[in-house]
N, C-alpha and C positions, 0 to 999 in steps of 0.2 A: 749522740755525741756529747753527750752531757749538757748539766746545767750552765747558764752565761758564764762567771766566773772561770770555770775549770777552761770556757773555750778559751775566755779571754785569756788565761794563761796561755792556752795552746798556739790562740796566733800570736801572741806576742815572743813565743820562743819561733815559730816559723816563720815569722818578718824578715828574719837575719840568715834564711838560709841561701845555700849559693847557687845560682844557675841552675845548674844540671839536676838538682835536688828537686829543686821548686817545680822546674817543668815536669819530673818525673810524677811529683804528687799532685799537679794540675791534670795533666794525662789521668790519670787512674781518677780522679773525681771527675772528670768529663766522660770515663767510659762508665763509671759506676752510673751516672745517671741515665746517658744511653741506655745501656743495658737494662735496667730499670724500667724506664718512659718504653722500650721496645715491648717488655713482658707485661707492662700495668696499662699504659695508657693507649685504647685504642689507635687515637688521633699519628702517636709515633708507630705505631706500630705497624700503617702504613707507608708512613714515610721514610722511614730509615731502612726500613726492606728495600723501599723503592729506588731509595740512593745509595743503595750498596754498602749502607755505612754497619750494618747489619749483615754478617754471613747467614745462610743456612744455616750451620753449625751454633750458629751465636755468638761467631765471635764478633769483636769488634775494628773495625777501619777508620780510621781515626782520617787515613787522608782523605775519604768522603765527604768528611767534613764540612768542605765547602758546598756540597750537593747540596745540602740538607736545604729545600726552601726556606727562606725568610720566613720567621711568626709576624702578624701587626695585630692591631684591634680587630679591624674585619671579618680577619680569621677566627680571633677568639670568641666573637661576635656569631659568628657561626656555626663553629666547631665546639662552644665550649663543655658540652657535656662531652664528648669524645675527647677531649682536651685533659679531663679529672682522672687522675689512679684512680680504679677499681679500689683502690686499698687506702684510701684518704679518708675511712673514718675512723681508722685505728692510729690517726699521727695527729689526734688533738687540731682538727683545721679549723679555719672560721674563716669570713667572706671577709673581702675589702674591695676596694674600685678604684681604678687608677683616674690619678690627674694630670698634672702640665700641662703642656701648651696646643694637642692633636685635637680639643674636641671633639672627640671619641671616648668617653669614659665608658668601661667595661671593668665586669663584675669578675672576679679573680678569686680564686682558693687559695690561701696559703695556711701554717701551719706553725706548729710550737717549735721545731726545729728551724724554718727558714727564721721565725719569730727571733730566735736566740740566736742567731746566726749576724743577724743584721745591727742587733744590740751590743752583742760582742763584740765585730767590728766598729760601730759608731764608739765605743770607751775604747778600743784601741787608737782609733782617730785622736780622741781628747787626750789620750796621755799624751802623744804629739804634740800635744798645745801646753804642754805643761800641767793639764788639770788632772785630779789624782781622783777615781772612783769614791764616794762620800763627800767631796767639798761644795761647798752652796754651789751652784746655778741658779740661772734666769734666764728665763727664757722670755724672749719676744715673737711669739709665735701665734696661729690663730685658734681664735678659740670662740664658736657660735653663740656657745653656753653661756659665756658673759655676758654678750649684746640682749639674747632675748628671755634669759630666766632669771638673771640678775644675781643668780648666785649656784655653785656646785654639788653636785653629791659630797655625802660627806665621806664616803669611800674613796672617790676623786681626790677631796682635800686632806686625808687623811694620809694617801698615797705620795701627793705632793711632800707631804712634811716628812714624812717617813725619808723622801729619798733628797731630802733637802734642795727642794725648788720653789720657785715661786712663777708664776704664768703671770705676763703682759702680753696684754690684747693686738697684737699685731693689725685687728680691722679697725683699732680705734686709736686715730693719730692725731686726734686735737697738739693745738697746744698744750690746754690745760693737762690732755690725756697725759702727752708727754713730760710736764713739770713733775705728773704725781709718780710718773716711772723712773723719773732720777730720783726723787726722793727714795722710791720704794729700793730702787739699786743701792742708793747711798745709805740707806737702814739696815739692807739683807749683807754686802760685800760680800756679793758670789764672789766664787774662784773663777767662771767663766761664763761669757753669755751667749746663747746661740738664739740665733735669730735667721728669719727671712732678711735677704741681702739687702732688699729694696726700704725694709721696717728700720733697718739698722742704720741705712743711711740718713733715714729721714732724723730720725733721731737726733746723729751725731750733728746733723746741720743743724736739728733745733739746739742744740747745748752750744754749738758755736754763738749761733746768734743768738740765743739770752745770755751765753758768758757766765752759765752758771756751773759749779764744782761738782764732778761726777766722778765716783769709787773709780778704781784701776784694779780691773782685772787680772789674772793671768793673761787671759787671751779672750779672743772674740770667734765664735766659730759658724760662718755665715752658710746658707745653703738654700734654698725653694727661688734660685735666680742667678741671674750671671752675674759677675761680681766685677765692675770696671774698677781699672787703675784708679778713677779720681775718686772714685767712693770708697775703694780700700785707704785712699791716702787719709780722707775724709773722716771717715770713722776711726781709724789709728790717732789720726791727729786733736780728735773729743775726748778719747778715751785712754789716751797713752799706755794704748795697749796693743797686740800685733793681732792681726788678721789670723784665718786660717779658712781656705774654702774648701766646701766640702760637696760633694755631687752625688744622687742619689735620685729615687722615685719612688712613690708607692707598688708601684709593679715590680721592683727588683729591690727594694729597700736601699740601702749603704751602699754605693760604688767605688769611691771613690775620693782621695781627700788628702790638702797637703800636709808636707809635713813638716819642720821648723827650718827649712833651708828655702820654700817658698818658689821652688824650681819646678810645679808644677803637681797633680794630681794623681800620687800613688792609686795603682788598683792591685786588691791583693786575690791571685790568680786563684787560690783553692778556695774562693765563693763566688769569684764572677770572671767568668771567661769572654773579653772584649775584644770584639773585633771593630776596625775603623774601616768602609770600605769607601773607594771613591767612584769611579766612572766604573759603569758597567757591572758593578757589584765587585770589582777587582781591589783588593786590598792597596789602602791606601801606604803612602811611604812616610817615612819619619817627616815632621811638617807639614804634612798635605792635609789636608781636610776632607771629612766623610763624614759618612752618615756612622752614629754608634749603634753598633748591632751587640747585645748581650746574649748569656746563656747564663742564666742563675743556678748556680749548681748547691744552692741550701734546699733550693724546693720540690720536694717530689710527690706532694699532693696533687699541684697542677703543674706540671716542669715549663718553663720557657723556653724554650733553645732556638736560640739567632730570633731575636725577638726584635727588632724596632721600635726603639724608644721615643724616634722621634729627635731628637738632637744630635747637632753636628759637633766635629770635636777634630782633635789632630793628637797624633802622638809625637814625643820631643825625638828632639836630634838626637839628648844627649841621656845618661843618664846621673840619678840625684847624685847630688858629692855628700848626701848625709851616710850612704855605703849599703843602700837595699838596693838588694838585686828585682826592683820591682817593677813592672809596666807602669810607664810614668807618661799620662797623658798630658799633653802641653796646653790644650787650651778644650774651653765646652762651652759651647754655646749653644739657644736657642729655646732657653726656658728663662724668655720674660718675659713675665707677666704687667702686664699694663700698668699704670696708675691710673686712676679716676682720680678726679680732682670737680668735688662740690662748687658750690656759687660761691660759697665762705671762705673755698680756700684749703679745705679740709682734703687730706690726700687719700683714695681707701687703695690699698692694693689688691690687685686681679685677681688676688687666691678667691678672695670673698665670695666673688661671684661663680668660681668656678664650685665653690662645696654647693652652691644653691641645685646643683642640678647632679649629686651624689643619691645615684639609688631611685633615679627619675627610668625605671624600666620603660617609657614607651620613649625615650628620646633618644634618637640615631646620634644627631650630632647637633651643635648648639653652637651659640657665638654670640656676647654680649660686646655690645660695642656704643661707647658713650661721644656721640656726633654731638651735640652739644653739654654747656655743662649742666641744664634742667632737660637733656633728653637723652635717654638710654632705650636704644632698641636692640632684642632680641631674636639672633634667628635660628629658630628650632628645625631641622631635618626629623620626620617624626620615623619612627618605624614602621614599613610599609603595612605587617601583620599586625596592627595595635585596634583592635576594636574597642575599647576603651568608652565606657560613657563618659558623651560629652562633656556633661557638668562634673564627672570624677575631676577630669582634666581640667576644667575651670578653676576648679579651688586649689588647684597644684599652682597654677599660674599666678592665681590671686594672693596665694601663698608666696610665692618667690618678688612678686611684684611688691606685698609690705616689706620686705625686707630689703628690699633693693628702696623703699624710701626709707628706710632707717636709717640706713649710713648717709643716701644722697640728698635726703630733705624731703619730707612730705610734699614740697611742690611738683618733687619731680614726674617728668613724664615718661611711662614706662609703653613701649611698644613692642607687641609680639607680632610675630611673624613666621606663619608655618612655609616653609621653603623646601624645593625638591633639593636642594643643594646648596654647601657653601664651599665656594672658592678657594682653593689654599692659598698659599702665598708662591710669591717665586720661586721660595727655594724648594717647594711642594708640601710644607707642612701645612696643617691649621692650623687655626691661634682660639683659642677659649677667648680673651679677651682683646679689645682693641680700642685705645683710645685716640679719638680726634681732637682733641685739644692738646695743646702745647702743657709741656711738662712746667715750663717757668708761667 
């Protein structure tokens, strides 16, 4: 489908088509993938037989669609070699691992097409915000490489400069951190800064209350969290500049995201086909809440189809008055990530902890949870087949354990905990992180 540019062109003329148009070219990239995932990858090639969504013939049945079981981690956890096209090593793939809030991170194929797929739409997102492809950025995001090597590849920083960015440390929210990130804002004057929702708010409250003069964006484009009313007011009101939230994951990249009328959460149908379902797996109705079930239609290294992302959401009553014919979800929730909050005062957000356990193959499931503020325990569900020597696994712990006192303080106390199970929550998810201490 070509290089990002050209797509960007392409969605940005498809944005504006009408109704019957859109569905028609959603339809044909949800059968192309089918079709596809039925002839390449074992794993469908089962199941779309099974649910009739697959003729003999080959055609395709589009209203089976709802047959098709649910994907989650478990499955992929199980299934994932049956999971990969046969033919994923001629589309340019390379590994990643999903994160949020499920405590299940599982190891994922995707590829140069979903790659450009997800980039292209996240710059059709920023023009929405007013930001124009080549204008500074800043980002507040995380970034490992700072905390413990003290400095970047120069390929990294080279890359940076090239696409005119500059990185702040999202796991490093001092004060002082913060003074040197307005300055560095008010020396770079991005055109736009995207950040973690939770990094961005800390921030704007730190410029409230030192009262000190921060650059004015175009716009602010927040996303790795749910973004409340008083933190969008909050951060609008530091930076006299407008919001814009954006929803997405590593597993599905870009979903999602508003766009200057602020009415809710464009999804553009010919890369991610979203379904909200509620009771009983039955599609929920306009305002009702459900669980978000995706089908990533850029990836056909590993395809996802009716995937479980783990977050709830609702689709709106109404649609945008900015005049796209677009699936416009009303509300997403249920990717936040904790704070942790040191003896100093120092706030680290949840991502932190959750990259510590990226590409940890013997761990099922994990859960950091900070019960006091010098005690953080851990509790690891390990993989029942991990024969692993011991002492391997010691220094993986003892590894995660210095780094969890970096941020929280040498004094702290770190506890592991191997457990046959962790508890979801009410609404059935799990949570990667969980703090017991009060926010203020």
């Amino acid at each position: 489908m070509g290089g990002v540019m050209p797509r960007l062109n392409e969605y940005s003329r498809l944005q504006w088509l009408d109704r019957e148009r859109m569905d028609s070219l959603r339809r044909d990239r949800l059968e192309s993938l089918l079709t596809h995932a039925f002839h390449h990858v074992p794993y469908y090639r089962r199941i779309l037989s099974g649910s009739g969504v697959i003729g003999s013939d080959g055609s395709v049945n589009l209203e089976g669609f709802s047959r098709i079981p649910l994907l989650d981690k478990s499955v992929i956890r199980s299934q994932r070699e049956e999971l990969i096209s046969n033919d994923f090593a001629q589309r340019r793939p390379y590994e990643n691992t999903s994160g949020g809030s499920t405590g299940e991170p599982v190891k994922l194929i995707q590829d140069r097409d979903s790659h450009q797929s997800h980039v292209s739409l996240a710059m059709l997102h920023d023009t929405w915000s007013g930001y124009s492809p080549g204008e500074r950025k800043a980002l507040l995001w995380g970034s490992e490489r700072d905390l413990f090597v003290g400095k970047e590849r120069f390929r990294t920083r080279l890359g940076r400069w090239l696409r005119k960015e500059i990185w702040l440390n999202a796991f490093r929210m001092t004060r002082e951190h913060m003074s040197d990130y307005v300055n560095r804002i008010n020396d770079f004057r991005p055109a736009q800064i995207l950040a973690y929702a939770e990094s961005i708010y800390d921030l704007a409250r730190f410029i409230k209350s030192a009262d000190v003069a921060v650059h004015r964006p175009k716009s602010i484009m927040t996303s790795a969290g749910v973004l409340y009313p008083e933190m969008r007011n909050t951060i609008e009101e530091a930076f006299k500049a407008p919001v814009f939230n954006r929803y997405g994951s590593r597993e599905v990249g870009t979903v999602a995201c508003e766009c200057d009328r602020h009415e809710g959460l464009h999804v553009f149908p010919l890369t991610h086909h979203i379904e909200v379902l509620g009771k009983e797996g039955m599609p929920a109705g306009p305002g009702e809440s459900g669980e978000i079930v995706i089908t990533h239609l850029a990836n056909y290294s590993m395809p996802l189809i009716r995937y479980r992302i783990g977050d709830i959401g609702a689709w709106s009553e109404d649609l945008c008055k900015c005049g796209r014919i677009l699936p416009l979800l009303k509300t997403v929730s249920g990717r936040v990530s904790d704070i942790f909050v040191t003896k100093e005062g120092i706030r680290i957000h949840g991502e932190y902890f959750t990259h510590l356990f990226y590409f940890r193959n013997w761990v099922n499931k994990f859960q950091v949870i900070q019960e006091e503020l010098d005690l953080i325990r851990i509790l690891i569900v390990p993989l029942e087949d991990t024969k692993r020597i011991h002492s391997i696994r010691a220094e993986e712990i003892d590894e995660m354990t210095r780094k969890i006192r970096l941020v929280m303080g040498q004094g702290c106390r770190v506890v592991v905990e191997f457990v046959g199970e962790i508890s979801p929550t009410a609404s059935g998810k799990y949570r990667y992180t969980k703090s017991m201490i009060s926010r203020e």
